[in-house]
C-alpha positions in Angstrom: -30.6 -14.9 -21.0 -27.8 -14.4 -23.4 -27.6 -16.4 -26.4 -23.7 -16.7 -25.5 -24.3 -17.8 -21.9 -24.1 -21.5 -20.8 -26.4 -23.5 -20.2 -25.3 -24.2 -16.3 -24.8 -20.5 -15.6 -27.9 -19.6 -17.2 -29.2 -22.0 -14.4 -27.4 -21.0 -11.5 -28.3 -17.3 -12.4 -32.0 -18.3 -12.4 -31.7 -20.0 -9.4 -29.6 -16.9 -7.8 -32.8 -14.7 -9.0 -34.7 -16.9 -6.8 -32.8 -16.8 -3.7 -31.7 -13.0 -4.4 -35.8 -12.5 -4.4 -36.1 -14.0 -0.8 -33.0 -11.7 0.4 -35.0 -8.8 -0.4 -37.9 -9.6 1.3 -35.8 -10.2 4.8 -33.1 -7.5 3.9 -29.7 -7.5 6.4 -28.3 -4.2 8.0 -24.4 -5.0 6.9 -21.9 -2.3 6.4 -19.2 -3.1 4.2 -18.2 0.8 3.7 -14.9 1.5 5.0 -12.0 -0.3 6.7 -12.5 0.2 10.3 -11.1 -1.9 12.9 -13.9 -4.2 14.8 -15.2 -3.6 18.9 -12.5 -6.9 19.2 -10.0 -5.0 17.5 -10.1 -2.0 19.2 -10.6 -4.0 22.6 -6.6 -5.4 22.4 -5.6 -1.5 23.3 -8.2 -1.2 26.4 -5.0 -0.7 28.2 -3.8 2.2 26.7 -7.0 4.2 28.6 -5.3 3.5 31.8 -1.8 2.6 31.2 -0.6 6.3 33.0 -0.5 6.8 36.3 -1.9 10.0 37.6 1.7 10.8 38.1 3.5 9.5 34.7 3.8 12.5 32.7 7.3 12.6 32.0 9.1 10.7 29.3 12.5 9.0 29.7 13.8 12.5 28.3 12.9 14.5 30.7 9.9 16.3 29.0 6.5 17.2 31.4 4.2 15.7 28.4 1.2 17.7 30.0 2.8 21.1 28.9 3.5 22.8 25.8 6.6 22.0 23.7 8.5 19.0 22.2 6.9 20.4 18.6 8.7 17.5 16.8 7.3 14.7 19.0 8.5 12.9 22.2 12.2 11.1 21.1 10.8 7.6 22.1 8.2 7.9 19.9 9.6 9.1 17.0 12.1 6.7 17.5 9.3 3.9 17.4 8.0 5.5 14.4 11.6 5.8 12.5 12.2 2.3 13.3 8.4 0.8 11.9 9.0 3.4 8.6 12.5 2.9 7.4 13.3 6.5 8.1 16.1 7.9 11.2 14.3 9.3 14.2 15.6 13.0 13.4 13.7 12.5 9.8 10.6 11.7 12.0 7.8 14.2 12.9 5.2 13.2 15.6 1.7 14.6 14.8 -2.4 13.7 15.1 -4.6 10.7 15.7 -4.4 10.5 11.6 -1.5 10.4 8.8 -4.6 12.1 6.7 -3.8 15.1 8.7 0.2 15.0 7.8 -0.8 14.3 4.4 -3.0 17.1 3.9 -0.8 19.4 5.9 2.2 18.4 3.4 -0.5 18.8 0.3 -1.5 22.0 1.5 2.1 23.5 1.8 3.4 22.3 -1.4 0.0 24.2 -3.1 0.5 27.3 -0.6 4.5 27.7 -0.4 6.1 24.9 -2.8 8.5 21.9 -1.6 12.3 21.9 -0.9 14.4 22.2 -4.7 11.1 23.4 -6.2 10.1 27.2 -7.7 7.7 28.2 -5.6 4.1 27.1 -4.9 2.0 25.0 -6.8 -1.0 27.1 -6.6 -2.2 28.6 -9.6 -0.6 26.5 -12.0 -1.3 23.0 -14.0 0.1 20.2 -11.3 -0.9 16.8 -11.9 -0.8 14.2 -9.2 -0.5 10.3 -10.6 -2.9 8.5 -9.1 -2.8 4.3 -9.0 -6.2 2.6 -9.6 -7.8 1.8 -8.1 -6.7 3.4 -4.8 -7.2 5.0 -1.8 -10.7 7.9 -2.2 -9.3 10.1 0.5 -6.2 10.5 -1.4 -8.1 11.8 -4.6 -10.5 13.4 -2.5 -7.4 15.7 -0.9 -5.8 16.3 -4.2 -9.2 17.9 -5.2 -10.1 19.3 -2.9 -6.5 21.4 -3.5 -6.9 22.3 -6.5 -4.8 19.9 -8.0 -5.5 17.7 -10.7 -5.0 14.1 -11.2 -4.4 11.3 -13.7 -4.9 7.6 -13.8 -2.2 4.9 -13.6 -3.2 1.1 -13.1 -2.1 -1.0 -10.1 -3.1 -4.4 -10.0 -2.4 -7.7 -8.6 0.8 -7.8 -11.5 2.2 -4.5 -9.9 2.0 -0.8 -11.2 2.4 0.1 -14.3 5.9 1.6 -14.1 5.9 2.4 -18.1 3.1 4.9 -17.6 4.2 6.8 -14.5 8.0 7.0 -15.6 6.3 7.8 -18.7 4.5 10.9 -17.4 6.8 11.8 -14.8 9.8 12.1 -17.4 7.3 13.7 -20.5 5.7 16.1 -18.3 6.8 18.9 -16.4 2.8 19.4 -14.8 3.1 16.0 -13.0 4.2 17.0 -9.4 4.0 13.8 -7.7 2.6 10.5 -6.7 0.1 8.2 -4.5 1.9 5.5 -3.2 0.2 2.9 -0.3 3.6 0.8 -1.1 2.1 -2.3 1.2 -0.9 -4.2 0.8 -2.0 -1.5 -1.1 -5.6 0.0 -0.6 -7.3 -2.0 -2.1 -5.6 -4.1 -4.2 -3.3 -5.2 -1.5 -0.4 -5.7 -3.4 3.1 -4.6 -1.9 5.7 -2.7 -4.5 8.9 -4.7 -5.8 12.4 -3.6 -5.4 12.6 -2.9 -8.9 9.2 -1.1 -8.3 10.7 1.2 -5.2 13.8 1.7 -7.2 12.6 3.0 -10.0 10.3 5.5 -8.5 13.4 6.6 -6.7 15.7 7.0 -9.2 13.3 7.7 -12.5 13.5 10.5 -14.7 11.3 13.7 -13.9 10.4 16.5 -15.5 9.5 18.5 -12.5 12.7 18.9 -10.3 9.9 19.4 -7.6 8.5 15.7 -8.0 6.9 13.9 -4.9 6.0 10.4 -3.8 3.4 10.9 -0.9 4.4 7.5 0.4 1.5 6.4 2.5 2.2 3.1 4.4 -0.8 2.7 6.0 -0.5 -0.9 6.5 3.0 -1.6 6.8 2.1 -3.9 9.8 -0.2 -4.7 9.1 -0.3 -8.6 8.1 -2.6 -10.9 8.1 -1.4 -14.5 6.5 1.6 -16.7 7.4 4.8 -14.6 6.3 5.7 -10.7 5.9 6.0 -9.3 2.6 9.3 -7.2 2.2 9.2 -3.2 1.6 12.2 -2.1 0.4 13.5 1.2 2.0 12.4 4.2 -0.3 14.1 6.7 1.6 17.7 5.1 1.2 16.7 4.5 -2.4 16.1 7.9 -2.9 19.5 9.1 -1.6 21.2 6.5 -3.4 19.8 7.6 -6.7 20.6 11.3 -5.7 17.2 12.8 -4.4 16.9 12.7 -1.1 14.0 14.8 -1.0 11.9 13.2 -3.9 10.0 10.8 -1.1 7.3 12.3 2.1 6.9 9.5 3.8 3.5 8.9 6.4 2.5 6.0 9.1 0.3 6.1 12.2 -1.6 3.3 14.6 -5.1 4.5 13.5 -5.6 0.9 12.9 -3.5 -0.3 15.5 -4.4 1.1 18.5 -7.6 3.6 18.6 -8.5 4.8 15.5 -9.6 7.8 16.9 -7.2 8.5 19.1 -3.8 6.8 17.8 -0.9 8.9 16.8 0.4 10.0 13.5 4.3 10.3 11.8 5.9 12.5 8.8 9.2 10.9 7.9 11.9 12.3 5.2 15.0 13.5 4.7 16.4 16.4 6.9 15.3 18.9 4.1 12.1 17.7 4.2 11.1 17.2 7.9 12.4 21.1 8.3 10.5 22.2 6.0 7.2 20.4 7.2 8.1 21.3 10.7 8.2 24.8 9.6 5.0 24.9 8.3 3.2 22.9 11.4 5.0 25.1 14.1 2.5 27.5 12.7 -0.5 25.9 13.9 1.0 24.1 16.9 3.3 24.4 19.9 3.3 20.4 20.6 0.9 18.0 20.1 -0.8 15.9 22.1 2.4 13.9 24.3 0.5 12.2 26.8 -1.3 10.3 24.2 2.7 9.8 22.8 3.8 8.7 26.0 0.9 6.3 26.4 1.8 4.8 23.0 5.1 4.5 24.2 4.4 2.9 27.5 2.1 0.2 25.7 4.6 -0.8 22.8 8.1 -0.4 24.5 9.9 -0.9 21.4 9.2 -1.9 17.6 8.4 -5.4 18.6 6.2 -4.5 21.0 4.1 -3.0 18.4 4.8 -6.2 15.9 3.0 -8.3 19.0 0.1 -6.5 19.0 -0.5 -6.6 15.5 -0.4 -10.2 15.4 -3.3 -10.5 17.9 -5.0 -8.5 15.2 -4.2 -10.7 12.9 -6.0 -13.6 14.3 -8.8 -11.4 14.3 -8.9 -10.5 10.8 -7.5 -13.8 9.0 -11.0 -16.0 9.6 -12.3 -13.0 7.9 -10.9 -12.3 5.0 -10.8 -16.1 4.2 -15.0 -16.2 4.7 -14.6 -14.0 1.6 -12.6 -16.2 -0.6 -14.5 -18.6 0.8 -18.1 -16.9 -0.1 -16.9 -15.9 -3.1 -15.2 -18.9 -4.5 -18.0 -21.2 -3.5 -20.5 -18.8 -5.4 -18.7 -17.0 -8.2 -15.8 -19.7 -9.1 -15.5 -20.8 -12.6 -18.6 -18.5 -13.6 -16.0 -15.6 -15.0 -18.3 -12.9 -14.1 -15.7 -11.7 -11.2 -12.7 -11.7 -10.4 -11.0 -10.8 -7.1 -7.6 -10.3 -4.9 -6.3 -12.4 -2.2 -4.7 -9.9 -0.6 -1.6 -11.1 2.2 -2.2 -8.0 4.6 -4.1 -4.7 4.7 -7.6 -4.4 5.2 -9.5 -4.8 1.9 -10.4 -7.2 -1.0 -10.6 -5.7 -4.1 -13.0 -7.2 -7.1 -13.8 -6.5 -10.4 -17.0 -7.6 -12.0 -17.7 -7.6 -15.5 -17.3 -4.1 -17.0 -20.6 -1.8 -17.3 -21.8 -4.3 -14.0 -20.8 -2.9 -11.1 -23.0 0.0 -9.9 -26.2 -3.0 -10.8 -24.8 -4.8 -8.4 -23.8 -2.3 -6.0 -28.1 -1.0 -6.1 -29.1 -5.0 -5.7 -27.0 -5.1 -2.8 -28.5 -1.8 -1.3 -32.2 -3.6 -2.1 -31.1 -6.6 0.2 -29.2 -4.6 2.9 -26.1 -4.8 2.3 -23.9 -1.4 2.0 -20.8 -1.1 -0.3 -18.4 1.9 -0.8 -19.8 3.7 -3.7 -18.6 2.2 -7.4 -16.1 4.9 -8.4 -14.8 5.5 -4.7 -11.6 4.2 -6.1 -11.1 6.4 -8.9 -10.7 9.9 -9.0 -13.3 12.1 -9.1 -15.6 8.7 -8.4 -15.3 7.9 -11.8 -14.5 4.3 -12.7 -15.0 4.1 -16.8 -15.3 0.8 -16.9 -18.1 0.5 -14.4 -16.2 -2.5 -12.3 -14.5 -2.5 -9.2 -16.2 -2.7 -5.7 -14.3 -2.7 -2.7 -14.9 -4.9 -0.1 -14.0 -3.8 3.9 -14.3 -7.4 6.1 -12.6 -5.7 8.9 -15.8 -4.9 10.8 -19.0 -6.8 10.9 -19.3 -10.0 12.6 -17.7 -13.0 11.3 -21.6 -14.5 10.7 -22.9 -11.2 9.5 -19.8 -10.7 6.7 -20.4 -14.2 5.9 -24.2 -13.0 5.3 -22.9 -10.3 3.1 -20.7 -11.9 0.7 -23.7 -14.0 0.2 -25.5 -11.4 -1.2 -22.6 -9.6 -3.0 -21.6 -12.9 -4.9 -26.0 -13.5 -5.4 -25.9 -9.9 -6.7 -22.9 -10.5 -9.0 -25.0 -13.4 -10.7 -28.1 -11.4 -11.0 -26.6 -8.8 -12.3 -25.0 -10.7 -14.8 -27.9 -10.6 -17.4 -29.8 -8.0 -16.5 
């Protein structure tokens, strides 16, 4: 034991190696991985699978959604999509079951052909991306993937740090853009300020090309009493004079089906020509009976709102077994510390630094499966060897209960090893 450590925590972590010991020997199957939606979850859009009849194919516009066409999305759902983003329905484009796809279709044309009020493509030059951590892997796993490079800037439960990113947005002319999830942020869960939205819209760049790939995943997606507010971006951007500076993305892949929800771009005119441009190349319409379904089961905005209350209920006994699990175990011991996030779909915590990929291999010993240490950094590289990210969305309440057992045993082990 350390010679610093007291005398109480040096018995509770003795008495943690103990129990951790037994764990091992009768190790769970629990998958803590990834954010998906549970069977429950998934369950409140059973109707969508039979909400058409076999002769409702044409939307309140006129369009025969089994055929080709409508490139931009049916009207109804973009205006669904306009009204849940902040964006008008003619800045909308309707696309896949993912906003991944939209993203890496916008990435992929800013590398291959450049972005409105830029000078030409980004490939084959030194573009840097700012990337928040810790943040979302499939973000930094796009921009990589690219050939763009990224840099570090710290989100936490304070905010972003708006010094460094206006910082290296204004100082340098290779910082292209930024990764924004601007509500209950992945996985910190935090959602931006005003003065945070404003000044990403209105800051100084160096690039006349700069981008905020404005990813609101969870924008509703809330889970405790009360809705955090989102200012608009894309009215802040054209207030501050650059209407293009924002791409904005949504879609109900954790609404509806996961696999099989629907996905938005939204921007200013410039910008939703530009990417419909570029997707009318490897499209003639998307998939409209899966938009008309989507349609048919919301109605309207509030429709949608509805149903993501009933997930709510799902997901708030959840997320407060982890504070509970956690608190009950790790409270007072400062050897972790973690978010209490209002919305989203992740806990974020931060062990002691150098302690987090020991406690992500003692939770593998006793069954229990984390995302990777790193997974929120670029390039999977966490320096200070800390954050884990914790996904409650999925197993059973009794089995994620199991889990953060372990995790917070782990933590305490891990401690002095």
């Amino acid at each position: 034991m350390s010679a610093s450590m007291s005398n109480e925590l040096a018995s509770r972590i003795q008495t943690a190696r103990v129990e951790f010991e037994k764990m091992k020997a009768n190790p769970a199957a629990l998958d803590l991985t990834r954010g998906k939606p549970s069977a429950e979850q998934l369950d409140l859009s059973r109707p969508l699978l039979t909400i058409l009849g076999a002769d409702d194919f044409i939307d309140g516009h006129g369009n025969d959604c089994r055929n080709y066409g409508v490139p931009d999305g049916l009207p109804e759902a973009r205006a669904l999509f306009g009204e849940i983003l902040d964006v008008p329905a003619d800045g909308i484009l309707i696309g896949e079951n993912s906003s991944l796809t939209m993203m890496h279709d916008a990435v992929a044309a800013a590398v291959l052909h450049g972005v409105p009020g830029g000078e030409g493509p980004w490939h084959g030059k030194d573009v840097q991306i700012l990337c928040p951590v810790p943040g979302y892997d499939r973000h930094f796993a796009l921009t990589e993937h690219l050939g763009l490079g990224m840099l570090n800037v710290s989100i936490g439960e304070e905010g972003l740090d708006l010094e460094a990113v206006q910082r290296a947005a204004a100082d340098d002319a290779r910082v292209r853009g930024i990764w924004i999830v601007p509500k209950y942020q992945n996985p910190v869960g935090v959602t931006l300020t005003d003065e945070e939205v404003n000044t990403l819209a209105s800051m100084r760049t160096a690039a006349p090309d700069f981008r905020i790939f404005w990813d609101n995943a969870y924008v509703v997606h809330h889970i405790l009493d009360g809705i955090d507010p989102l200012a608009n971006v894309l009215q802040a951007c054209a207030d501050a004079g650059n209407p293009d500076r924002v791409f904005v993305f949504g879609s109900t892949s954790k609404i509806t089906f996961a696999g099989g929800g629907i996905s938005a771009f939204g921007g200013s005119l410039n910008n939703t020509a530009w990417m419909k441009k570029h997707r009318g190349l490897k499209t003639i319409g998307g998939d409209k009976v899966n938009q008309l379904r989507h349609v048919r089961f919301f109605g309207d905005a509030d429709g949608m709102r509805a149903h993501m209350a009933k997930h709510a209920e799902l997901l708030k006994p959840k997320f407060a077994a982890v504070q509970r699990g956690l608190e009950e175990r790790l409270a007072g011991t400062g050897l972790a510390t973690w978010t209490q996030p209002r919305g989203g779909y992740f806990v974020s915590l931060d062990t002691q630094p150098g302690k987090a990929k020991r406690v992500f291999e003692l939770c593998d010993q006793a069954g229990v499966k984390l995302t990777p240490v790193g997974a929120t950094f670029p390039y999977g590289k966490d320096a200070a060897d800390r954050n884990i990210r914790i996904s409650p969305s999925l197993p059973p309440s009794d089995e994620l209960e199991r889990a953060i057992t372990v995790l917070a045993t782990a933590i305490l082990v891990a401690a002095d090893d």
